[in-house]
C-alpha positions in Angstrom: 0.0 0.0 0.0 3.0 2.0 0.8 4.6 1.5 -2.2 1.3 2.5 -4.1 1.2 5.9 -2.7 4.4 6.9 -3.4 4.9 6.1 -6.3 1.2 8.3 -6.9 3.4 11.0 -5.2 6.2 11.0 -7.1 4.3 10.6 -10.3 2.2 13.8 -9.3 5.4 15.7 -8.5 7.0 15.0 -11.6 3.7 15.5 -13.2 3.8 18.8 -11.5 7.5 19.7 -13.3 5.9 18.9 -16.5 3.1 21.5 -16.4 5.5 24.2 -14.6 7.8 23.8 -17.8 10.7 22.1 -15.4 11.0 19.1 -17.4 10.3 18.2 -21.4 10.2 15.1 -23.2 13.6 14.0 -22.7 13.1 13.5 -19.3 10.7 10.7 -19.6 13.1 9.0 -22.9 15.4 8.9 -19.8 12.6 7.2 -17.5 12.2 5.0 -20.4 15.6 3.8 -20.8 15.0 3.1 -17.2 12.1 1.6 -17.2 13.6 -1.7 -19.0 15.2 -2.9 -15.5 18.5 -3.5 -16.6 19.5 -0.3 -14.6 17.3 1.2 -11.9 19.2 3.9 -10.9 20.4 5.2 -14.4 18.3 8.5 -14.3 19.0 9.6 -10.5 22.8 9.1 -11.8 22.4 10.9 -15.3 20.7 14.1 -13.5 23.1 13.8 -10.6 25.9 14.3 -13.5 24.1 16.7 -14.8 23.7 18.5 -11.5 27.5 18.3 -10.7 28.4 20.1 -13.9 25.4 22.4 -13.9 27.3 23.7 -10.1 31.0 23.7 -11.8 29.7 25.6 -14.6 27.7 28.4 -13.7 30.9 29.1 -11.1 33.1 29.3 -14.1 30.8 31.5 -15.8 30.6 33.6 -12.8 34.5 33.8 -12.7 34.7 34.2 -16.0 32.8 37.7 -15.6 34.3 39.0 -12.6 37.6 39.0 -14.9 38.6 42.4 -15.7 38.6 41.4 -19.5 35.9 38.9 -20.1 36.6 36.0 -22.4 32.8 35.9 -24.0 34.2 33.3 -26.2 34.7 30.9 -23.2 31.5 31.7 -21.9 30.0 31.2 -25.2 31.5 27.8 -24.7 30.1 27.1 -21.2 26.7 28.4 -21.8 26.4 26.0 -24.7 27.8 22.9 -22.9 25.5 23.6 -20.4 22.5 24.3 -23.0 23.7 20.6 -23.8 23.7 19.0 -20.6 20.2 20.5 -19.5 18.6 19.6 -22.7 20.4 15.9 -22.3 18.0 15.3 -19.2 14.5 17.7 -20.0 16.1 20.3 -18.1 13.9 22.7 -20.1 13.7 25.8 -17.7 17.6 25.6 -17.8 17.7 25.2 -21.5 15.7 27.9 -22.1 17.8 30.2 -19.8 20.8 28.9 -21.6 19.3 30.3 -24.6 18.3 33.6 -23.6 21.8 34.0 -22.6 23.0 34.1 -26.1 22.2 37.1 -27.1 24.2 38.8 -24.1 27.3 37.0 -24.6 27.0 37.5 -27.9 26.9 41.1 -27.9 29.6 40.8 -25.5 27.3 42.9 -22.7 29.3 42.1 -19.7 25.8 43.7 -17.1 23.9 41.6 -19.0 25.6 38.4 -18.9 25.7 38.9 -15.1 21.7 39.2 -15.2 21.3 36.3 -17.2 23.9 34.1 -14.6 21.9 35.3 -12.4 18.3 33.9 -13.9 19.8 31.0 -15.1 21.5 29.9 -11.6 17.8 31.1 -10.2 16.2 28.2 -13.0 19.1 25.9 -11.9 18.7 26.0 -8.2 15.0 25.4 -9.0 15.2 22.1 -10.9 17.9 20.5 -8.4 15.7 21.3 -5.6 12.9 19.5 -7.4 15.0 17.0 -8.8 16.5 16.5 -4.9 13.1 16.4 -4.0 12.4 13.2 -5.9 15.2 11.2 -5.2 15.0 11.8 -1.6 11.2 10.3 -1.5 12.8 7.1 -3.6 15.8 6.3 -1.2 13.4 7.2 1.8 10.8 4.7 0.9 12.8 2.0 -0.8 12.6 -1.5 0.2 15.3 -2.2 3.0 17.2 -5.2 1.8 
């Protein structure tokens, strides 16, 4: 009965990402690849990677502006491996944010680059913290073995 309800949960909560724009299609290819149970934990480990990076990127990117002369070129390079991690797990509010970033960089707008780090960390911070959220209700209810 247990097991019932959470999983109800955590289908509503991710159901809930879907319909605030957190999470696209990709995210459920992922669940998919999942779903064959050859490997149960491959899409807690694939947005835990992605996680990881997202954190040691947006501090480089950060670092990267606070540089007297800013290399937009590497930024341009960060943004858009981020833009590719994000989109690798239906990250979508990150992938957007990635996006909008473009045009800053691009114009090599130092103020406005900082404003978009800013929304995109904001976007960021969001999705772990739902993404934490799920994988914290899985380990806390999983059968003890």
């Amino acid at each position: 009965m247990a097991a019932v309800a959470l999983k109800n949960q955590l289908n509503a909560h991710i159901a809930s990402m879907f319909a605030a724009g957190f999470l696209d299609k990709q995210f459920q290819e992922l669940q998919m690849l999942q779903d064959d149970g050859s490997s149960p934990g491959f899409v807690s480990e694939v947005v835990g990677l992605f996680i990881d990076d997202a954190e040691k990127i947006t501090g480089l990117i950060a670092g990267l502006l606070d540089q007297p002369v800013v290399d937009f070129d590497k930024v341009d390079a960060l943004v858009h491996q981020l833009k590719g991690s994000s989109a690798s797990v239906g990250a979508q509010r990150v992938k957007l944010s990635c996006e909008q970033f473009h045009s800053y960089y691009e114009a090599k707008n130092r103020d406005g680059c900082v404003m978009a780090l800013a929304l995109l960390r904001n976007e960021f911070y969001d999705s772990r913290s739902k993404f934490q959220t799920i994988w914290s209700s899985k380990s806390r209810h999983a059968p003890k073995q």
